[in-house]
N, C-alpha and C positions, 0 to 999 in steps of 0.2 A: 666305405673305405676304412680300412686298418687302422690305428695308430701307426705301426709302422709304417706304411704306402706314404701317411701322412708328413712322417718325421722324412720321409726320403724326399719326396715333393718341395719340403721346405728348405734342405737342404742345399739340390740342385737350385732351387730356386734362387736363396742366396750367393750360390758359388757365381753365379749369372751375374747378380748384381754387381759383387767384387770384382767380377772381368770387365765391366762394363765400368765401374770405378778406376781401377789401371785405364783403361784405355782413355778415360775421360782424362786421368793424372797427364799422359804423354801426350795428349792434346794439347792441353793447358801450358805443357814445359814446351811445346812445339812453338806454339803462336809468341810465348813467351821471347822466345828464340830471336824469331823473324822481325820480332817489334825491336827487340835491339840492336840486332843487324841492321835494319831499315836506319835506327836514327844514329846509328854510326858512320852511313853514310852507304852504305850495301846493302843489297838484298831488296826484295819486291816486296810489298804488302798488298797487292792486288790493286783492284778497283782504285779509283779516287785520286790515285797518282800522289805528287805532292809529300809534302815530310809530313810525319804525325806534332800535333798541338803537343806542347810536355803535360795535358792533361791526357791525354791519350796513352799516351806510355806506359805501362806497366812496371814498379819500380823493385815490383818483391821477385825473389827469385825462388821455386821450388825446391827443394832437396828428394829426388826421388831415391829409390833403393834400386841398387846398380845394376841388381839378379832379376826382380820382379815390377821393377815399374811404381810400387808403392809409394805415396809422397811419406817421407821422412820430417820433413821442416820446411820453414821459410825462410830465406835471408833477406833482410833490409841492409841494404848499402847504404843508404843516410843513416843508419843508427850503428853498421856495423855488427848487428846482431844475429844471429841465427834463434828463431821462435820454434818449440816446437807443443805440443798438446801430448800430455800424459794422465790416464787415468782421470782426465776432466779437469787436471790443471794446468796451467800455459807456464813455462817454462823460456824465459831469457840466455843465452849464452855467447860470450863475446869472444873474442881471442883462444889460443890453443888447439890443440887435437880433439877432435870429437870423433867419438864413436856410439853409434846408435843402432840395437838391434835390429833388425826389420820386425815389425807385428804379423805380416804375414806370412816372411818364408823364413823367419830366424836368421836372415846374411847378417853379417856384420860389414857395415858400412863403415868408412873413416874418411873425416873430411881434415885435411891438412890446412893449417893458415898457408895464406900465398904473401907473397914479400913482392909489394911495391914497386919498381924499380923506379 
């Protein structure tokens, strides 16, 4: 086998991985979803019936990319924060406008604060 055949094989092989990351990313924002709905007092979580423990609940929220499905960040609602991982450093951001490139398809994302009411 080539180098080239080779670089092509690895390639594909990753692009595989990446899609299979997306899809794992909107899994994760799915169940996310359903677990809050649930303890809000709607929506089904299957089996087991009954409300979930507040250990059971999930408290972070993903920030995916609007175009590609990418996770962007996490939001903690007890801290108020949005976290996100740059270049292998973790990065804290609280209040204001954010906007964060995508790493995959270059979108620009922007996330607005929301006002309380």
């Amino acid at each position: 086998m080539s180098d080239a055949e080779r670089i092509g094989r690895l390639e594909r092989d990753i692009a595989r991985v990446k899609e299979q990351q997306n899809k794992m990313a909107l899994d994760v924002g799915t169940i996310v979803q359903a677990v809050r709905q649930h303890a809000e007092g709607g929506g089904d979580l299957g089996e087991g019936g009954g409300s979930p423990r507040p250990t059971d609940i999930v408290m972070d929220t993903m920030w995916l990319c609007e175009k590609c499905g990418v996770r962007l960040g996490i939001y903690d609602p007890l801290t108020g924060e949005m976290r996100f991982k740059i270049k292998g450093e973790i990065l804290y951001v609280s209040g204001g406008t954010i906007r964060v490139p995508c790493r995959s398809c270059a979108h620009i994302n922007v996330l607005e604060p929301t006002v309380d009411a």
